[in-house]
N, CA, C and O atoms as CSV, one atom per row, in Angstrom:
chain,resi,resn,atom,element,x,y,z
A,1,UNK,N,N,0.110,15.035,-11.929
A,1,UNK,CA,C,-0.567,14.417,-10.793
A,1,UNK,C,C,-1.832,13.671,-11.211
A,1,UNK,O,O,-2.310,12.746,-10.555
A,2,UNK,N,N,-2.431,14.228,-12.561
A,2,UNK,CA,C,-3.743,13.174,-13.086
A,2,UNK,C,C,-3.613,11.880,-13.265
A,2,UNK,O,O,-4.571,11.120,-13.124
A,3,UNK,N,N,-2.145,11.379,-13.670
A,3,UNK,CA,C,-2.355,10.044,-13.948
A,3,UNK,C,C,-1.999,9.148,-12.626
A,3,UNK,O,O,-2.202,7.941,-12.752
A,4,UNK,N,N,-1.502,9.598,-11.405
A,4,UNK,CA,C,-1.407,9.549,-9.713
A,4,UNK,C,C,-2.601,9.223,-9.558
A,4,UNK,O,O,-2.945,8.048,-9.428
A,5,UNK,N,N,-3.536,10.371,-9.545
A,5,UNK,CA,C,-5.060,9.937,-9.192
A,5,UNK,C,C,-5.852,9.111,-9.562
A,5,UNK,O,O,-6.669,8.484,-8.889
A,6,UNK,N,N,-5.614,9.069,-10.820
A,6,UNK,CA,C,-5.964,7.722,-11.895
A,6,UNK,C,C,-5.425,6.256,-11.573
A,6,UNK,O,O,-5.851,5.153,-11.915
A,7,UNK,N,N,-4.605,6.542,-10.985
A,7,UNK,CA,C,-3.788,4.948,-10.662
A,7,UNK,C,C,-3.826,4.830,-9.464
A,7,UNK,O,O,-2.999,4.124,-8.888
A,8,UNK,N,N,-4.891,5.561,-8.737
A,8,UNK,CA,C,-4.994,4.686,-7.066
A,8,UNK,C,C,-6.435,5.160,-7.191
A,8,UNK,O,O,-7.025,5.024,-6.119
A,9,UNK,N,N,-7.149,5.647,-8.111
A,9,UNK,CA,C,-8.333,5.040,-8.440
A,9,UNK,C,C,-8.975,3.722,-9.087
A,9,UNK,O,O,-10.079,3.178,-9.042
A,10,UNK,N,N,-7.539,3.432,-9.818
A,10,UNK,CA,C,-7.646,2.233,-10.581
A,10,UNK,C,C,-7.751,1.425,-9.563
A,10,UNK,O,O,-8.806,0.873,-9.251
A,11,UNK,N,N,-6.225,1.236,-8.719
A,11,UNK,CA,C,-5.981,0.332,-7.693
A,11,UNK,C,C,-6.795,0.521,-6.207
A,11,UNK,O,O,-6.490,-0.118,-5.200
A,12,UNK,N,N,-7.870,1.506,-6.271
A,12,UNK,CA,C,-8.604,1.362,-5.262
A,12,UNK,C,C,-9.855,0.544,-5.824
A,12,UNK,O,O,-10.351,-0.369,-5.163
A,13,UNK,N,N,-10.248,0.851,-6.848
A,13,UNK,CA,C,-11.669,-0.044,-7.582
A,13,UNK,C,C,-10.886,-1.606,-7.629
A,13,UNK,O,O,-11.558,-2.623,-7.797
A,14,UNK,N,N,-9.619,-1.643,-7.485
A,14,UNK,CA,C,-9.200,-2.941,-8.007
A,14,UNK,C,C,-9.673,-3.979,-6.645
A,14,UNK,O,O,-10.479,-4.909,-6.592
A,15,UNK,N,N,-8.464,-3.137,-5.233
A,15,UNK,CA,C,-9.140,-3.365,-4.211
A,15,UNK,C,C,-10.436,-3.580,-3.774
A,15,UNK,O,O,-10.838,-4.576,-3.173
A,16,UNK,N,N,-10.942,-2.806,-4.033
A,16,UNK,CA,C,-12.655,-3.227,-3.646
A,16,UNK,C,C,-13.079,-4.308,-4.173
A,16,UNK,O,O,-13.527,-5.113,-3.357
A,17,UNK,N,N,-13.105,-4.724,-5.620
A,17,UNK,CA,C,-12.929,-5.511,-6.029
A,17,UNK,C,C,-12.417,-6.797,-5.429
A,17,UNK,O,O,-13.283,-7.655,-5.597
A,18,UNK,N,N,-11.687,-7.136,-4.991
A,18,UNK,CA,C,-10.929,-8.230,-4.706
A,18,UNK,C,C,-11.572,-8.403,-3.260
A,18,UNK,O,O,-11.789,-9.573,-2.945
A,19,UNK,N,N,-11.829,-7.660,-2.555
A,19,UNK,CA,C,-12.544,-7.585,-0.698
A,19,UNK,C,C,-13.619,-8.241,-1.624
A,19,UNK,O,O,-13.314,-9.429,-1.730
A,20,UNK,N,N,-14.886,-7.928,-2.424
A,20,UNK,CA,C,-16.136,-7.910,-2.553
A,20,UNK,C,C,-16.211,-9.722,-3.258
A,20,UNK,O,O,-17.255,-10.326,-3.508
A,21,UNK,N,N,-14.679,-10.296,-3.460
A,21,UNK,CA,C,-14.821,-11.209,-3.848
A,21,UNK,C,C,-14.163,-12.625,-3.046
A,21,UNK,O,O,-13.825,-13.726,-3.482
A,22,UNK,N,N,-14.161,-11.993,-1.601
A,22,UNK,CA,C,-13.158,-12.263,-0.670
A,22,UNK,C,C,-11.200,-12.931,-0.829
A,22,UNK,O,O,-10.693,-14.032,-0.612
A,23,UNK,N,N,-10.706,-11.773,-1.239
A,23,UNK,CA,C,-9.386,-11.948,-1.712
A,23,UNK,C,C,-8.776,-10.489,-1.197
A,23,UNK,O,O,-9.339,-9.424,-0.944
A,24,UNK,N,N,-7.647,-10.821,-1.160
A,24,UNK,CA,C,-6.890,-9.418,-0.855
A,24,UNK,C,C,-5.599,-9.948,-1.616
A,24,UNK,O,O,-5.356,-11.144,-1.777
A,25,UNK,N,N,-4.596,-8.629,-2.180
A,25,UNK,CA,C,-3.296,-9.217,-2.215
A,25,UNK,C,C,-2.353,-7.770,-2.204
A,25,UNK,O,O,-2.696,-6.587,-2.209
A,26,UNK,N,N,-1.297,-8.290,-2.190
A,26,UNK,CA,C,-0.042,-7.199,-1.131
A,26,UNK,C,C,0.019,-6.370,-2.549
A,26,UNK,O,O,-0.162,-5.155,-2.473
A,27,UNK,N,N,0.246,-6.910,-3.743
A,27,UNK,CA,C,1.054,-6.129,-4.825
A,27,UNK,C,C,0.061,-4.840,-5.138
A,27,UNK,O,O,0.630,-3.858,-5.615
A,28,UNK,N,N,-1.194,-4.757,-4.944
A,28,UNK,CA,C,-2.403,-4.155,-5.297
A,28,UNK,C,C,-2.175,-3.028,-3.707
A,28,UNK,O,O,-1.904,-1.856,-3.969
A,29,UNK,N,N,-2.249,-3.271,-2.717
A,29,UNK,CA,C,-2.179,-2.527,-1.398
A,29,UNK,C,C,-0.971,-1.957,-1.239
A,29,UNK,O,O,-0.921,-0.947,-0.537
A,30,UNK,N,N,0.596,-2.618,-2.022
A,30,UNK,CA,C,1.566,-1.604,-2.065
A,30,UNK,C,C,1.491,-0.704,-3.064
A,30,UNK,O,O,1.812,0.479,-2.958
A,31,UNK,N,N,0.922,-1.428,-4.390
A,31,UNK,CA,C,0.657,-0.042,-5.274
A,31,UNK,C,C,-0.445,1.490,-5.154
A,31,UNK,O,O,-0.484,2.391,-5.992
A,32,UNK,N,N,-1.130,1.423,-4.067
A,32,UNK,CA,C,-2.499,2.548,-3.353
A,32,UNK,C,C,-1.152,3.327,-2.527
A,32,UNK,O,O,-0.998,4.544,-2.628
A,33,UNK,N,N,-0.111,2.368,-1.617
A,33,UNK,CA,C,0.454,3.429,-0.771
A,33,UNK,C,C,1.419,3.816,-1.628
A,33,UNK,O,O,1.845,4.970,-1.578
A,34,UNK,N,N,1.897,2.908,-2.531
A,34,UNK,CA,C,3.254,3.848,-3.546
A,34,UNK,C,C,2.857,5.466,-3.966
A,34,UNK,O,O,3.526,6.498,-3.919
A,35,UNK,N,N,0.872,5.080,-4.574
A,35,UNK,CA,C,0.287,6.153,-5.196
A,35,UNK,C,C,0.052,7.316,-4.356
A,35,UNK,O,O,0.144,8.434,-4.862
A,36,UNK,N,N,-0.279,7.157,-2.977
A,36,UNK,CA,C,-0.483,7.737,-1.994
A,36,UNK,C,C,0.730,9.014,-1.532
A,36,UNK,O,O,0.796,10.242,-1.481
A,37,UNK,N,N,1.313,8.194,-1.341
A,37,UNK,CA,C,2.781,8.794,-1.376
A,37,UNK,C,C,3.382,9.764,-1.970
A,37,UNK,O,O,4.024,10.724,-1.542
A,38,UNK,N,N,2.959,9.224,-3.553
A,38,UNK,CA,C,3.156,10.033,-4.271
A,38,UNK,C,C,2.364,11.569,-4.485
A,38,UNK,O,O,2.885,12.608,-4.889
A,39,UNK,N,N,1.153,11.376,-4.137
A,39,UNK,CA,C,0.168,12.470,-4.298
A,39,UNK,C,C,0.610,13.013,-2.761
A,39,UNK,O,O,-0.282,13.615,-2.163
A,40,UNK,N,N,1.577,12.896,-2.242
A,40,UNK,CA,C,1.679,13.970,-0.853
A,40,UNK,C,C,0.680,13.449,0.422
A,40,UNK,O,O,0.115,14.262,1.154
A,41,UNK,N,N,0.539,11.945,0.588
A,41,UNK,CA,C,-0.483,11.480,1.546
A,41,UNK,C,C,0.105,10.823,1.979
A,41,UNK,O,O,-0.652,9.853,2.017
A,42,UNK,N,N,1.044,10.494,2.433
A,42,UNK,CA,C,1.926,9.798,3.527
A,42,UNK,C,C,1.382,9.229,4.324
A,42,UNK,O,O,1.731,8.062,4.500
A,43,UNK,N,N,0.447,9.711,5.038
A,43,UNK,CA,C,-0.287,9.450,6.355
A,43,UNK,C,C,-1.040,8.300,6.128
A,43,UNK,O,O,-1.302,7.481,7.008
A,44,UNK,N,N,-1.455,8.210,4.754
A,44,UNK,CA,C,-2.914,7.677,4.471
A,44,UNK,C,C,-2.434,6.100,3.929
A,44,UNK,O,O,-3.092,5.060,3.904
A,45,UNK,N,N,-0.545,6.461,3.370
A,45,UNK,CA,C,-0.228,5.331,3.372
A,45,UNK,C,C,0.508,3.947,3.765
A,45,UNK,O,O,0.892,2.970,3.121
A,46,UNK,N,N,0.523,4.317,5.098
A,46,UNK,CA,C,0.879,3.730,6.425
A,46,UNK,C,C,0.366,2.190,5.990
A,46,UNK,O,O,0.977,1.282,5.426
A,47,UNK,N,N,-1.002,2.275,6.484
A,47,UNK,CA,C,-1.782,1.406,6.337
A,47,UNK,C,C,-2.041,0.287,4.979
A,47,UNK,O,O,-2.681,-0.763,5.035
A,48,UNK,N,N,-1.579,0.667,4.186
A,48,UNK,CA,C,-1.800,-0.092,3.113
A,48,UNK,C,C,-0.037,-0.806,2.634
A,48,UNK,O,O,0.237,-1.862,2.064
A,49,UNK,N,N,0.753,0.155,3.092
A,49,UNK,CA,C,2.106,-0.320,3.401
A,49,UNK,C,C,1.543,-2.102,3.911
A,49,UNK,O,O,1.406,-3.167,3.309
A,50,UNK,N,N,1.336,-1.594,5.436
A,50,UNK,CA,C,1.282,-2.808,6.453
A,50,UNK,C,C,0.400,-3.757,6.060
A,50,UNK,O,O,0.753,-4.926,6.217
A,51,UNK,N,N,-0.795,-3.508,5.528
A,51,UNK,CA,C,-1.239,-4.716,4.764
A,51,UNK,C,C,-0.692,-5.276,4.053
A,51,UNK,O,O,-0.758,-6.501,4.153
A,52,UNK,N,N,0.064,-4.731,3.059
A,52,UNK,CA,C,0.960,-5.018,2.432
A,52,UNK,C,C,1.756,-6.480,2.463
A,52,UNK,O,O,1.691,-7.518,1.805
A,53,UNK,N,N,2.822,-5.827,3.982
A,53,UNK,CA,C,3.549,-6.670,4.085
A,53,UNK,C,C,3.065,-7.896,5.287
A,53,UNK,O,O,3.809,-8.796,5.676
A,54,UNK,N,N,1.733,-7.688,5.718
A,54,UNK,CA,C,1.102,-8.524,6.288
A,54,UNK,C,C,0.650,-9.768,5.148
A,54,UNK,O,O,0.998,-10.948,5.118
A,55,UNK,N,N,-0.101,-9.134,4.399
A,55,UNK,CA,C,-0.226,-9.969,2.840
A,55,UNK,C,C,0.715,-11.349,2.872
A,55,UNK,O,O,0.417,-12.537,2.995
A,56,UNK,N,N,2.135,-10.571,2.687
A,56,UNK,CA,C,2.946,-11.099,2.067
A,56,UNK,C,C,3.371,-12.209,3.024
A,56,UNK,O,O,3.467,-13.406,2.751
A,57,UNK,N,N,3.626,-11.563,4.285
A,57,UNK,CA,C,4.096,-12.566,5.117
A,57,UNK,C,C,3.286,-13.893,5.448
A,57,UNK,O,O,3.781,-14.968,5.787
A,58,UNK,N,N,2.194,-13.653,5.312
A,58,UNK,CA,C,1.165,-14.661,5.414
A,58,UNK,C,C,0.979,-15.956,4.103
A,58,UNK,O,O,0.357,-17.018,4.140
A,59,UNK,N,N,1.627,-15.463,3.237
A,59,UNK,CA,C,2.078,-16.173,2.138
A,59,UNK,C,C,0.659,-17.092,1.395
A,59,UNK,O,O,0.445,-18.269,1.104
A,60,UNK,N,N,-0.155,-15.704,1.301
A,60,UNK,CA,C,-1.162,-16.388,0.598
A,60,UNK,C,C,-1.303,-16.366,-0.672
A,60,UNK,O,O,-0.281,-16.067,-1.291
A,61,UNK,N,N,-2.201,-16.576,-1.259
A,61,UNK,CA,C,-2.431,-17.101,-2.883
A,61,UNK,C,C,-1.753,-15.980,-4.164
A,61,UNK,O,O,-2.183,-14.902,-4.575
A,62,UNK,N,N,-0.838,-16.578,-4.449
A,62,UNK,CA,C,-0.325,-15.497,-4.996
A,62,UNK,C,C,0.921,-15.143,-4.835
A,62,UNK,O,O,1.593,-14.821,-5.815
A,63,UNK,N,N,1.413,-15.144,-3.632
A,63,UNK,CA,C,2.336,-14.779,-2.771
A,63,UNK,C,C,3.524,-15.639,-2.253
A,63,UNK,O,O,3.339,-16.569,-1.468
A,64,UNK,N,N,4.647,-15.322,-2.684
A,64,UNK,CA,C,6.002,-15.718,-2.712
A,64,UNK,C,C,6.800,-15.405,-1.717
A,64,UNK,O,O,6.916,-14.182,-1.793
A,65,UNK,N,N,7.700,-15.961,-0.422
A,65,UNK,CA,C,8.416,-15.317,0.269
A,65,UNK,C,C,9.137,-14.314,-0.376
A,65,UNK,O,O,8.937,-14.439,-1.585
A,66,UNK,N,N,9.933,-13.313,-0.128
A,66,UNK,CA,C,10.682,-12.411,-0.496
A,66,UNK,C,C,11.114,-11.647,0.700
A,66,UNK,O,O,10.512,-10.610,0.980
A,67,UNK,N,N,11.994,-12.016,1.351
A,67,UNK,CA,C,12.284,-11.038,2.511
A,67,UNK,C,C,12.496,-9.513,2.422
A,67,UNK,O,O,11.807,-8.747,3.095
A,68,UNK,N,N,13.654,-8.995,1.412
A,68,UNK,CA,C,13.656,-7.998,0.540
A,68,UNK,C,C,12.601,-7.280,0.301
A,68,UNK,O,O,12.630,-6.058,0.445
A,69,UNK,N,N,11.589,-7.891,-0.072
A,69,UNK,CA,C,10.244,-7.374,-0.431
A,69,UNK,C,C,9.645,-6.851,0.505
A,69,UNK,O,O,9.049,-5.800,0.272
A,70,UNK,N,N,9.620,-7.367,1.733
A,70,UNK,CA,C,8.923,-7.812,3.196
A,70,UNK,C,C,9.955,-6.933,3.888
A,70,UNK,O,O,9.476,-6.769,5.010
A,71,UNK,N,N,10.641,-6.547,3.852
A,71,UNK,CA,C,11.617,-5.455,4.575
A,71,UNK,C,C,11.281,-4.106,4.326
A,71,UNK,O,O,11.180,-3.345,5.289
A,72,UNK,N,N,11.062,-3.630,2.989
A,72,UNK,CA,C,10.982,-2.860,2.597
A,72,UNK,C,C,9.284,-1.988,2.901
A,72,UNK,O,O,8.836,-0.913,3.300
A,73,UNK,N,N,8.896,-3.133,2.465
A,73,UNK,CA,C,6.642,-2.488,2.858
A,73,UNK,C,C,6.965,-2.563,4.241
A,73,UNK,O,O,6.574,-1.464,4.635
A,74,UNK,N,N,7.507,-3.257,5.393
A,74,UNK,CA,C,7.521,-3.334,6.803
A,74,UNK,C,C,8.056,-1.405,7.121
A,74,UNK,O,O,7.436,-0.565,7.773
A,75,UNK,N,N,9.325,-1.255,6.406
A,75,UNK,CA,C,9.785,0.381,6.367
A,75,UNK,C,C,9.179,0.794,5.530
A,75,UNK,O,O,8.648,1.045,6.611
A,76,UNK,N,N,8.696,1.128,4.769
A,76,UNK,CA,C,7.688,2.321,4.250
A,76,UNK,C,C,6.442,2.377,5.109
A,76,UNK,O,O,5.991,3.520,5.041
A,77,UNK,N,N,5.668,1.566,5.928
A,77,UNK,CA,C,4.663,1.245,6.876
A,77,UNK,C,C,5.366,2.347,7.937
A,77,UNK,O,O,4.736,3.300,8.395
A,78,UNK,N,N,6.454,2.126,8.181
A,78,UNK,CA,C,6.871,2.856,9.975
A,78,UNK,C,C,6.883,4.047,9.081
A,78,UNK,O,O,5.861,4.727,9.169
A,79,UNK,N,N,8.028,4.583,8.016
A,79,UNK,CA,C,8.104,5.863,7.748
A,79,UNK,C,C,7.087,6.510,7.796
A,79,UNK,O,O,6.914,7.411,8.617
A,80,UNK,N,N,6.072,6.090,6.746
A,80,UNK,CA,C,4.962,6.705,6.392
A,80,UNK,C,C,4.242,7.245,7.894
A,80,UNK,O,O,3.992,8.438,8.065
A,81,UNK,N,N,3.935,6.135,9.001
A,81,UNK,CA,C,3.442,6.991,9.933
A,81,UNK,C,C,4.172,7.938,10.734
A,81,UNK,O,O,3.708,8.593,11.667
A,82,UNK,N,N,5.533,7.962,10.229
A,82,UNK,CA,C,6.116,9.071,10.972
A,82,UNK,C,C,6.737,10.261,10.404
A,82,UNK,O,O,7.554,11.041,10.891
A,83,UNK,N,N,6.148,10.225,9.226
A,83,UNK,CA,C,6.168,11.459,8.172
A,83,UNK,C,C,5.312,12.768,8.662
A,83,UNK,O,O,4.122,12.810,8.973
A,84,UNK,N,N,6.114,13.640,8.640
A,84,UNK,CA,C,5.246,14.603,9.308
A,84,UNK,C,C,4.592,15.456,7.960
A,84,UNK,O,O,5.142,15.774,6.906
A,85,UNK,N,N,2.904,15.738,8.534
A,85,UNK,CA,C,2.125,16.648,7.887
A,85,UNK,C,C,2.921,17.897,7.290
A,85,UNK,O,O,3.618,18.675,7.941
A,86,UNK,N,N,2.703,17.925,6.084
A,86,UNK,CA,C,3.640,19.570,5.312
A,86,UNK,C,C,2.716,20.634,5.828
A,86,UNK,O,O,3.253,21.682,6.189
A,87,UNK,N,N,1.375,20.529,5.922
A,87,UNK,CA,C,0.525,21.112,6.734
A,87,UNK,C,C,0.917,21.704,7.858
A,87,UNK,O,O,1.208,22.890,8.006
A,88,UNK,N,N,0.918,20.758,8.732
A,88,UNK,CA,C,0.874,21.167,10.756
A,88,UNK,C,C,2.545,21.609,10.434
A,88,UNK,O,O,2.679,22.799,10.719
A,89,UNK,N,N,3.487,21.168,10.068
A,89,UNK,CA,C,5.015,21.416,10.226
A,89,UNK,C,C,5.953,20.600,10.667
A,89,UNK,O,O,7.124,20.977,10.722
């Protein structure tokens, strides 16, 4: 799980990064919820899903149609918020 934490620490400094330089991009916001996910945070990666594929659809700098692509962050966005807490049950 160290190198999980390490890699959405990376890709969260990366993020910040890129806001602080006014830029955003999808491949960086799907890799936080891939990481998210992975560390058992589902919840947390809803949101970065949907930026994601907001990113993408918006087809900014960087950014290539890919419907495929754009299908997929659109469903991991819904799952993720309807993943239930291992917590609550």
């Amino acid at each position: 799980m160290v190198v999980w934490t390490e890699a959405l620490a990376a890709q969260t400094a990366l993020a910040g990064w890129l806001v602080d330089n006014g830029l955003r991009d999808s491949y960086v916001e799907e890799e936080i919820g891939e990481c998210l996910v992975t560390l058992g945070r589902a919840d947390e990666a809803s949101g970065h899903f949907e930026a994601a594929a907001n990113l993408l659809a918006a087809g900014g700098p960087g950014e290539s149609p890919d419907p495929e692509r754009l299908a997929r962050l659109r469903a991991l966005a819904a799952q993720s918020r309807t993943t239930p807490d291992p917590e609550i049950g």
